[in-house]
N, CA, C, O and CB atoms as a CASP TS submission, in Angstrom:
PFRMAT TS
TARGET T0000
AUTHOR 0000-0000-0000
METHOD Language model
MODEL 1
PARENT N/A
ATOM      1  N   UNK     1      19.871 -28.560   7.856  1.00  0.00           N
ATOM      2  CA  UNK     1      20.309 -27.338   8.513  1.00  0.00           C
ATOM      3  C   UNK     1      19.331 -26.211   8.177  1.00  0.00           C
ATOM      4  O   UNK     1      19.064 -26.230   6.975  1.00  0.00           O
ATOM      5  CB  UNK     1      21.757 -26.965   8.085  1.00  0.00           C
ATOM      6  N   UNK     2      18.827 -25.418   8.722  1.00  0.00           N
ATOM      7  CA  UNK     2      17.739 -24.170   8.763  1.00  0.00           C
ATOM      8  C   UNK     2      18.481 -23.110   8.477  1.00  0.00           C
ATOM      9  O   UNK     2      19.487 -22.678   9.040  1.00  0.00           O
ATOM     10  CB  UNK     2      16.954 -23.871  10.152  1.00  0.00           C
ATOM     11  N   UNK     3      17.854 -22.703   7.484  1.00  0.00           N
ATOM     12  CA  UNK     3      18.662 -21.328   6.928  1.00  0.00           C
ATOM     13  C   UNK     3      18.203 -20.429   8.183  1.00  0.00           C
ATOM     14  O   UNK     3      17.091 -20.561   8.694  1.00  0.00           O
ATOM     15  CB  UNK     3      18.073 -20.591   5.141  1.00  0.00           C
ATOM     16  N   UNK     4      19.349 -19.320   8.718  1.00  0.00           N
ATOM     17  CA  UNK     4      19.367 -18.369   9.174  1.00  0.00           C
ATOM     18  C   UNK     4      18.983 -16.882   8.848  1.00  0.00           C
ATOM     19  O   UNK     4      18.476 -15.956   9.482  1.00  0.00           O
ATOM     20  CB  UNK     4      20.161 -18.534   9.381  1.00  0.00           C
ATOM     21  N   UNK     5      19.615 -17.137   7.137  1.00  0.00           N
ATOM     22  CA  UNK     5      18.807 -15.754   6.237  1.00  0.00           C
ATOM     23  C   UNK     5      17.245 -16.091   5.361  1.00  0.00           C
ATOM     24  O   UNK     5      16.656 -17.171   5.401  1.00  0.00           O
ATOM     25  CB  UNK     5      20.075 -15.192   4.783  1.00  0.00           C
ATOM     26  N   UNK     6      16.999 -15.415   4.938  1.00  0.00           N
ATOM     27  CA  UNK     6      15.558 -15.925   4.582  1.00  0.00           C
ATOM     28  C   UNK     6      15.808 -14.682   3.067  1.00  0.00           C
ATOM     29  O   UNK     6      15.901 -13.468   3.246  1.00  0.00           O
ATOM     30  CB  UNK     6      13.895 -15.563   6.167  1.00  0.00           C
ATOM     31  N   UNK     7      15.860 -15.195   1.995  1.00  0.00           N
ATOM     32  CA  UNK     7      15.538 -14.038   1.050  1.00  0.00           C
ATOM     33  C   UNK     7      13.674 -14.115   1.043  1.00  0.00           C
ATOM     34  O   UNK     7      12.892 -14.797   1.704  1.00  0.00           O
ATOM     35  CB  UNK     7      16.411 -14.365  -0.755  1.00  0.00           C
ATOM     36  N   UNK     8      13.467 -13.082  -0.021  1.00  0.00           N
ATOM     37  CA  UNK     8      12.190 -12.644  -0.323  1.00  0.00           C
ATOM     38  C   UNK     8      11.203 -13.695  -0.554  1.00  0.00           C
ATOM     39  O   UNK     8      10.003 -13.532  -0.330  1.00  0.00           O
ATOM     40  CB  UNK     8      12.241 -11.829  -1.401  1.00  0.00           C
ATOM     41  N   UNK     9      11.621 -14.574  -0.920  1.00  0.00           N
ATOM     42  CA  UNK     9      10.637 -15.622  -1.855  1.00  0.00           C
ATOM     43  C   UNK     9      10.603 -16.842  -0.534  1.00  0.00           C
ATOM     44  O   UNK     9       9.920 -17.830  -0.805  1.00  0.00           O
ATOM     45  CB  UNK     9      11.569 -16.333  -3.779  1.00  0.00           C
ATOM     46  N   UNK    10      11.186 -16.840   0.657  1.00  0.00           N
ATOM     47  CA  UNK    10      11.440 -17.393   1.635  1.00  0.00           C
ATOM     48  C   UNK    10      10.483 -16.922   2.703  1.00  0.00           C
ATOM     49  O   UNK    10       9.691 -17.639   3.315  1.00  0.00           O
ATOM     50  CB  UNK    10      12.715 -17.259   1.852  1.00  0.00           C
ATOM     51  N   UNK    11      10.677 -15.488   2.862  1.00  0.00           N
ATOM     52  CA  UNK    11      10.089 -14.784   3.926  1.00  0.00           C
ATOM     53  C   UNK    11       8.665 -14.666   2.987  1.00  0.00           C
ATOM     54  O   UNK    11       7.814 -14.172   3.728  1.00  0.00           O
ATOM     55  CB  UNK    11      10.984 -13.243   4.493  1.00  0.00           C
ATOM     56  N   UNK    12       8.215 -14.871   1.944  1.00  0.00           N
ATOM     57  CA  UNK    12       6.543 -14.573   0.861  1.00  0.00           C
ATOM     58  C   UNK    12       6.092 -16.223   1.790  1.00  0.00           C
ATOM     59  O   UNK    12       5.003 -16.094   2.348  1.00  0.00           O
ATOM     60  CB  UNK    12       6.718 -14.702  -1.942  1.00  0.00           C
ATOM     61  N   UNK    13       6.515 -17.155   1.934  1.00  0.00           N
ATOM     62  CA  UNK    13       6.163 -18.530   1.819  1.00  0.00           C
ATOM     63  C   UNK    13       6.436 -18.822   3.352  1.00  0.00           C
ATOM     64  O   UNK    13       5.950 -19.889   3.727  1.00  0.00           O
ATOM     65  CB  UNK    13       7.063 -19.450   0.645  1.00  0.00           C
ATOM     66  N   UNK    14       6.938 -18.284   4.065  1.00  0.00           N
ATOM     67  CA  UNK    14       7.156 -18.539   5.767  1.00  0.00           C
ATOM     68  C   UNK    14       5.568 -17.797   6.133  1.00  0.00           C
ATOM     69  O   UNK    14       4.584 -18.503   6.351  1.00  0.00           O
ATOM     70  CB  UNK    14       8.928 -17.464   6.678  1.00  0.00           C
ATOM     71  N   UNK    15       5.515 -16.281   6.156  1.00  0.00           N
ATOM     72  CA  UNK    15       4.495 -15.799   6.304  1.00  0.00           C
ATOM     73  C   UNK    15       3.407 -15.650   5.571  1.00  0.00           C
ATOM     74  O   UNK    15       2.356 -15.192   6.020  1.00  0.00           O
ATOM     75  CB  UNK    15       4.722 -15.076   6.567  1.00  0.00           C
ATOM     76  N   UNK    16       3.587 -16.038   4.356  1.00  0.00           N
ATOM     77  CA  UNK    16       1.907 -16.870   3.754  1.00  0.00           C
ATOM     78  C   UNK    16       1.278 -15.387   2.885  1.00  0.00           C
ATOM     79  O   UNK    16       0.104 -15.237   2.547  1.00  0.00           O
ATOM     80  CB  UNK    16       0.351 -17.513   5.640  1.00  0.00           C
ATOM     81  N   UNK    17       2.433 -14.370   2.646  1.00  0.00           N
ATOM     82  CA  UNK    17       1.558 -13.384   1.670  1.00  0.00           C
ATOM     83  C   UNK    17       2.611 -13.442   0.908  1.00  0.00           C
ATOM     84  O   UNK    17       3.583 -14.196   0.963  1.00  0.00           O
ATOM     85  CB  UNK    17       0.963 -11.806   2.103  1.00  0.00           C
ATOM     86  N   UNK    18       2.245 -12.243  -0.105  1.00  0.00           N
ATOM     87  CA  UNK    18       3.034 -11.947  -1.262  1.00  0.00           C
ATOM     88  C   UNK    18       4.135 -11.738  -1.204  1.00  0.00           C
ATOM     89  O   UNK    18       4.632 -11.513  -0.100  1.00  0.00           O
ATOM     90  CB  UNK    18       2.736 -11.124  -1.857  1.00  0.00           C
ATOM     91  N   UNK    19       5.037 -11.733  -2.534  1.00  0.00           N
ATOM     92  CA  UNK    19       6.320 -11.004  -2.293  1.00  0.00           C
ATOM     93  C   UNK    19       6.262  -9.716  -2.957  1.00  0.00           C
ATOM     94  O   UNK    19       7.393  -9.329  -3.252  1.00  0.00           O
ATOM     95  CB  UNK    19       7.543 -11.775  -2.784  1.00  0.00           C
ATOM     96  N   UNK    20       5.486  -9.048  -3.240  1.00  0.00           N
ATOM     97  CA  UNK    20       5.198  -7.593  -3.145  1.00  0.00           C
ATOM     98  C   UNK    20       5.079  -7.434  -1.824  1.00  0.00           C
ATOM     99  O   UNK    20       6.077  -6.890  -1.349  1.00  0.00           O
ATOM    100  CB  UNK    20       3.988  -7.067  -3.879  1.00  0.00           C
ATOM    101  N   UNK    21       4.225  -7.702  -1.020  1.00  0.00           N
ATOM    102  CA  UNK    21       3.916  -6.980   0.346  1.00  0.00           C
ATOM    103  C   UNK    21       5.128  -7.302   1.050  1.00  0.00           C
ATOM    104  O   UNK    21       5.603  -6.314   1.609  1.00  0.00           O
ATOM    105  CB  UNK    21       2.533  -7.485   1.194  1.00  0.00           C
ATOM    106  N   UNK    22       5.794  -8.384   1.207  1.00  0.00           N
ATOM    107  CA  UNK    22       7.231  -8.370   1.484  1.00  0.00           C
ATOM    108  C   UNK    22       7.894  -7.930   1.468  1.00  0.00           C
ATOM    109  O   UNK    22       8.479  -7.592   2.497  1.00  0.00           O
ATOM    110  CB  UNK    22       7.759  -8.720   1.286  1.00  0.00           C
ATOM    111  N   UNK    23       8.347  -7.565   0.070  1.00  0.00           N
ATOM    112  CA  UNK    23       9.303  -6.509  -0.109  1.00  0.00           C
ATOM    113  C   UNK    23       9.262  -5.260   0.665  1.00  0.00           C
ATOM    114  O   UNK    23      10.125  -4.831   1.430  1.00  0.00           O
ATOM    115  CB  UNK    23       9.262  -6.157  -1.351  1.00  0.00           C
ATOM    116  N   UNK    24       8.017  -4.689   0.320  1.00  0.00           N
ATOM    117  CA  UNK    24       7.579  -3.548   1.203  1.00  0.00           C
ATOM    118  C   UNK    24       7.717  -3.489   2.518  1.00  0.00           C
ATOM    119  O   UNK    24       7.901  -2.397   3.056  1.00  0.00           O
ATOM    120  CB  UNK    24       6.412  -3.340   1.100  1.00  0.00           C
ATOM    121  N   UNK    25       7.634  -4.950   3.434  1.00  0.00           N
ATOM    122  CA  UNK    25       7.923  -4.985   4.704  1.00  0.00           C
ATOM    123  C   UNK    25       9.678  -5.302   5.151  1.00  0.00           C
ATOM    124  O   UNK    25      10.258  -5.051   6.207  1.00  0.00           O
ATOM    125  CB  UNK    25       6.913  -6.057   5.201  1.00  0.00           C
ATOM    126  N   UNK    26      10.036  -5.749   4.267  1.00  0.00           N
ATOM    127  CA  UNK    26      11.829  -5.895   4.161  1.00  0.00           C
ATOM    128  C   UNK    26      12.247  -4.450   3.876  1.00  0.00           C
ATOM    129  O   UNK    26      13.448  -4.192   3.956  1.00  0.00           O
ATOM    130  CB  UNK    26      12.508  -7.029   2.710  1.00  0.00           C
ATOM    131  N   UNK    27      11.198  -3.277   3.485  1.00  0.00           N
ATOM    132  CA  UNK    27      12.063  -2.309   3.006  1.00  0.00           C
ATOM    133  C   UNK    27      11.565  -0.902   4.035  1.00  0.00           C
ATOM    134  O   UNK    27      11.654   0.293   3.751  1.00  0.00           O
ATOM    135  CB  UNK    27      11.852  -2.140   1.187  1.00  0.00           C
ATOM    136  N   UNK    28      11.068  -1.494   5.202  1.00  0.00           N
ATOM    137  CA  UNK    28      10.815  -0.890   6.377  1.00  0.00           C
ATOM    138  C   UNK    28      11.780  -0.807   7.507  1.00  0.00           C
ATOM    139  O   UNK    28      11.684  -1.567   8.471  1.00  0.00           O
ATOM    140  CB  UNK    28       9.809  -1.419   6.785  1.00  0.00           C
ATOM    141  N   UNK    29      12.835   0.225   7.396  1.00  0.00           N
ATOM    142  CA  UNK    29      14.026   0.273   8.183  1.00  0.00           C
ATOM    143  C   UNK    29      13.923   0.727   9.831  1.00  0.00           C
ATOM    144  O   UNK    29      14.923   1.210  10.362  1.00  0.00           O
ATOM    145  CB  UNK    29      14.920   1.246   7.421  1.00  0.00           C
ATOM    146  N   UNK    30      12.913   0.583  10.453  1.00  0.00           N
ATOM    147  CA  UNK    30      12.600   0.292  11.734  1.00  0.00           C
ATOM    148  C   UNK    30      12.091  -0.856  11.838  1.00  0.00           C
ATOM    149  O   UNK    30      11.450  -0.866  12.889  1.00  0.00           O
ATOM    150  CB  UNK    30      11.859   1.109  12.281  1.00  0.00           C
ATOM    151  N   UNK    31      12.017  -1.916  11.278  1.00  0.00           N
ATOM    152  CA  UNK    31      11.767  -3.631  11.258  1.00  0.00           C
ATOM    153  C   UNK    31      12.344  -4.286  12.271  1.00  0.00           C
ATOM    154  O   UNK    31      11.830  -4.942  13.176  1.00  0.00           O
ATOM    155  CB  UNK    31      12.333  -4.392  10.026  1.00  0.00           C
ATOM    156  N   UNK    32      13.724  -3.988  11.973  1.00  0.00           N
ATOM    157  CA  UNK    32      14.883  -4.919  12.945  1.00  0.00           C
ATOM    158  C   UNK    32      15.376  -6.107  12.761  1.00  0.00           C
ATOM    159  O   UNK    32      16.226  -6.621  13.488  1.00  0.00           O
ATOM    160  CB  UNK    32      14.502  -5.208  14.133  1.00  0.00           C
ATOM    161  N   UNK    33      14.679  -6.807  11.402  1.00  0.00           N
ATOM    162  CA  UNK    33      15.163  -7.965  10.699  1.00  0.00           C
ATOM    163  C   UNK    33      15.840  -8.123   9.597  1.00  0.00           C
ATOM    164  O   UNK    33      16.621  -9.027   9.299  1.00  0.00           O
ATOM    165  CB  UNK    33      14.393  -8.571  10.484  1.00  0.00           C
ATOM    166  N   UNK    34      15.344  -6.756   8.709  1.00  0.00           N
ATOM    167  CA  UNK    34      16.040  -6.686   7.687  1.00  0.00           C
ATOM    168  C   UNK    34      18.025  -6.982   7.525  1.00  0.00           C
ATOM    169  O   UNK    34      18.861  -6.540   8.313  1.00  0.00           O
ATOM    170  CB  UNK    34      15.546  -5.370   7.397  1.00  0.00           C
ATOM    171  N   UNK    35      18.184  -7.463   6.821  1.00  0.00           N
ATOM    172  CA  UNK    35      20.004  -7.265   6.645  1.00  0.00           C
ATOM    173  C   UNK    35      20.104  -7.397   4.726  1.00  0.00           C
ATOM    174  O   UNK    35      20.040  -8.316   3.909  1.00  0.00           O
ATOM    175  CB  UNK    35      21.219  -9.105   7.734  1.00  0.00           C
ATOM    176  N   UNK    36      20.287  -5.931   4.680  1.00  0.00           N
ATOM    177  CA  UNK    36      20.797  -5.788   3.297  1.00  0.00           C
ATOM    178  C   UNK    36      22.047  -6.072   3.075  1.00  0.00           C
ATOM    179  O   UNK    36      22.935  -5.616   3.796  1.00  0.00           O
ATOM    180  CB  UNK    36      20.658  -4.613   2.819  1.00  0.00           C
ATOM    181  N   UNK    37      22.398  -7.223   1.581  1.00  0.00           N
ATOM    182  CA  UNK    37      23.810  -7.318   1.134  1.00  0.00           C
ATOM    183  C   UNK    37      23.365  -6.963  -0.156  1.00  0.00           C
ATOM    184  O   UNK    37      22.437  -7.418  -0.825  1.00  0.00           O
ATOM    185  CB  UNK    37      24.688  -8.742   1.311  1.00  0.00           C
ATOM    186  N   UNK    38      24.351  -5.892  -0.441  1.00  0.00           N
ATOM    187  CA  UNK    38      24.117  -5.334  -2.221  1.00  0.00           C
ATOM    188  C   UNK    38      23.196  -4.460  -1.720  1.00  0.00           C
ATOM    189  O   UNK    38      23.059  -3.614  -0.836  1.00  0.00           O
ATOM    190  CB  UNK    38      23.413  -6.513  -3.683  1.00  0.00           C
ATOM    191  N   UNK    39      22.260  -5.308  -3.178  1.00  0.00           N
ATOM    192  CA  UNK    39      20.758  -4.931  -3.336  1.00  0.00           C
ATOM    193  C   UNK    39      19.924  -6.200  -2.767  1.00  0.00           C
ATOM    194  O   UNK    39      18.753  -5.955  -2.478  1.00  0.00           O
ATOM    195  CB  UNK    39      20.347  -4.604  -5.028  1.00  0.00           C
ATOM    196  N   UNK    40      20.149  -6.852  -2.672  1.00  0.00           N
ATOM    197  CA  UNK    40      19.607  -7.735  -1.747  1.00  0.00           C
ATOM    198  C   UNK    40      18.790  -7.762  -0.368  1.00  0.00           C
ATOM    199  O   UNK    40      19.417  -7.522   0.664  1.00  0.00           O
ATOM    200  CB  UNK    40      20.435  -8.219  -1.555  1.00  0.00           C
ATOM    201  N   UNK    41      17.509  -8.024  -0.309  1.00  0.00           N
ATOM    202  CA  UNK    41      16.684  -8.183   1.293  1.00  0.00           C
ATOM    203  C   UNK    41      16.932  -9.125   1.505  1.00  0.00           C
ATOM    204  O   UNK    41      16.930  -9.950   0.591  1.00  0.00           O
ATOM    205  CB  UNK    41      15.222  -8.097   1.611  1.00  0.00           C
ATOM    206  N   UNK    42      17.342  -9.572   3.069  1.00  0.00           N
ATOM    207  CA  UNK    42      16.867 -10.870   3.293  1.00  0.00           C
ATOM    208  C   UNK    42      16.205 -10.270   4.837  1.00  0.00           C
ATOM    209  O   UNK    42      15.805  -9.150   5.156  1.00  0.00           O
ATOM    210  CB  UNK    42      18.202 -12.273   3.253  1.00  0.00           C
ATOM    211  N   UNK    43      16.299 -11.564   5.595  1.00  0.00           N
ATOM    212  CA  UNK    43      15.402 -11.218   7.072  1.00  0.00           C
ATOM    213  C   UNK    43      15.812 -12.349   7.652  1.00  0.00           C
ATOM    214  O   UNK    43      15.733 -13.526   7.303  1.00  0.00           O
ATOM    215  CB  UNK    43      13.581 -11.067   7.089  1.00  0.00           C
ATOM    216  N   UNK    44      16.409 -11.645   8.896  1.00  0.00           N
ATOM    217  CA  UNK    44      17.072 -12.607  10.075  1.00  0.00           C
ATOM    218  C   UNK    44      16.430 -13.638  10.506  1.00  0.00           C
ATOM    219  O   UNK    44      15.615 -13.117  11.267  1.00  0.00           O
ATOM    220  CB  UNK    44      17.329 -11.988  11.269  1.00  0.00           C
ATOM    221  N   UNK    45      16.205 -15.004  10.542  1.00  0.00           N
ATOM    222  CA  UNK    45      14.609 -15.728  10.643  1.00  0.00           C
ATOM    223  C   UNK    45      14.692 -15.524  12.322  1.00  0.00           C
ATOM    224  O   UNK    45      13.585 -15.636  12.849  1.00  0.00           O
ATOM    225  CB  UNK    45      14.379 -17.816   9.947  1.00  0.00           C
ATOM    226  N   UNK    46      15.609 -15.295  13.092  1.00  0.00           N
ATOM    227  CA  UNK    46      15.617 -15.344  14.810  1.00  0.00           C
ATOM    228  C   UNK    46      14.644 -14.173  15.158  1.00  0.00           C
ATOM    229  O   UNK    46      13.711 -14.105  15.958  1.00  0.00           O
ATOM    230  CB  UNK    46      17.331 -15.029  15.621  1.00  0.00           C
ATOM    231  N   UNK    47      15.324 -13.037  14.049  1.00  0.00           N
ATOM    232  CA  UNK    47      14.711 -11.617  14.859  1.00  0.00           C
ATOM    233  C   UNK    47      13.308 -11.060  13.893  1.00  0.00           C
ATOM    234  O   UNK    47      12.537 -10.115  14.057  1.00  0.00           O
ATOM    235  CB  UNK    47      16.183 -10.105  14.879  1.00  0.00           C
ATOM    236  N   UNK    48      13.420 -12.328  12.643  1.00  0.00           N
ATOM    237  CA  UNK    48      11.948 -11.919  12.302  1.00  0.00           C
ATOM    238  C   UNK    48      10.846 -12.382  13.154  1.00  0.00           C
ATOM    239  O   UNK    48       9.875 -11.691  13.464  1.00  0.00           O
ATOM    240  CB  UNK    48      11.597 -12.386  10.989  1.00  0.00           C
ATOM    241  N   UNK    49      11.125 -13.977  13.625  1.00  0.00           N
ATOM    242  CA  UNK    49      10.396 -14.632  14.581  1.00  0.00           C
ATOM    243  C   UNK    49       9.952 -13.747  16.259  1.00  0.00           C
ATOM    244  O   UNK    49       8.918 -13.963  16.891  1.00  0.00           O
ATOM    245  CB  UNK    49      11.356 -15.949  14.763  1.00  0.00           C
ATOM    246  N   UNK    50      10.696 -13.087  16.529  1.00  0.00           N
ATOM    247  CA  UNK    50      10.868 -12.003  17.570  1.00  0.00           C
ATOM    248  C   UNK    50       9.659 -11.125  17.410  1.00  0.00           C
ATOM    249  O   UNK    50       8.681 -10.953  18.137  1.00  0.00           O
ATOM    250  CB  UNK    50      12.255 -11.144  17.396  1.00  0.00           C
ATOM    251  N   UNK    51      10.058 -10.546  16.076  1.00  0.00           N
ATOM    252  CA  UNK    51       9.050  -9.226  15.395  1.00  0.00           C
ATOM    253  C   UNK    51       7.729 -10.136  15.638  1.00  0.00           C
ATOM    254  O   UNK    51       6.843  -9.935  16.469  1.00  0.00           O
ATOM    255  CB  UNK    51       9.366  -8.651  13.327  1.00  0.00           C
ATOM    256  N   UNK    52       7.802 -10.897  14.958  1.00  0.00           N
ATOM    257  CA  UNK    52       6.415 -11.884  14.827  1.00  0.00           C
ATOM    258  C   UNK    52       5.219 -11.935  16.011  1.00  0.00           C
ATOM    259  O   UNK    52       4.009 -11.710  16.056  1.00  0.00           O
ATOM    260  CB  UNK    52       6.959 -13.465  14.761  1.00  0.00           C
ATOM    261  N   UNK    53       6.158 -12.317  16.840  1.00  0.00           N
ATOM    262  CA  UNK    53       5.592 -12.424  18.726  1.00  0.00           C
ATOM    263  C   UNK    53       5.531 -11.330  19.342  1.00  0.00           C
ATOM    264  O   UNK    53       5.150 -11.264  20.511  1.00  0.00           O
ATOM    265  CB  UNK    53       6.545 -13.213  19.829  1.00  0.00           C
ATOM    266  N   UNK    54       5.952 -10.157  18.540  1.00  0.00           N
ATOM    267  CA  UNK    54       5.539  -8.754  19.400  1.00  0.00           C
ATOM    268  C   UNK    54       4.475  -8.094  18.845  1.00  0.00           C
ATOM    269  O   UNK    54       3.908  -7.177  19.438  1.00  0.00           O
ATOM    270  CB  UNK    54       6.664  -7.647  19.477  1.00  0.00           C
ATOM    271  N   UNK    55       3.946  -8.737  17.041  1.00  0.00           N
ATOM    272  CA  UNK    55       2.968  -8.062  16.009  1.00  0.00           C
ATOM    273  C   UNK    55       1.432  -8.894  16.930  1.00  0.00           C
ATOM    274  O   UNK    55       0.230  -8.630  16.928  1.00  0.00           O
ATOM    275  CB  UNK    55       3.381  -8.677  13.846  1.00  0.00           C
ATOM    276  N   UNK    56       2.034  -9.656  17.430  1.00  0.00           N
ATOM    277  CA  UNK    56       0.560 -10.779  17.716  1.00  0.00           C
ATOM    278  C   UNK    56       0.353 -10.119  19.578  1.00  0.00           C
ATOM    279  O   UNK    56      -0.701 -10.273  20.195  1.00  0.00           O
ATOM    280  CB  UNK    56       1.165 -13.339  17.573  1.00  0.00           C
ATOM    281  N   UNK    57       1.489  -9.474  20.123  1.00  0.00           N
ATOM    282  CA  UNK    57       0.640  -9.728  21.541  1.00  0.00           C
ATOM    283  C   UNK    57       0.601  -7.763  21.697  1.00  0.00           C
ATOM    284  O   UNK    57       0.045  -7.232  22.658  1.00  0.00           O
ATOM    285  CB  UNK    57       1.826 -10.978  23.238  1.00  0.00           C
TER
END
């Protein structure tokens, strides 16, 4: 089954950089992927994949 949420160390290893620069991009509240629980980042993998295909065209 494919996770739907993606924490930090998920979204560092999907997109192939750090989880410093991650964080920093999880903590960009015009993103549209982000979903904070707590203190917690994670990133929607549907609407990060979305973001993804709009950063490339």
């Amino acid at each position: 089954m494919e996770k739907v949420l993606l924490n930090v160390k998920d979204v560092s290893e999907y997109l192939g950089i750090g989880e410093t620069k991650t964080r920093e991009l999880l903590r960009n509240p015009t993103n549209g992927f982000t979903i904070r629980i707590g203190n917690r980042l994670y990133a929607h993998k549907g609407k990060l994949d979305i973001w993804l295909k709009n950063q490339i065209l």
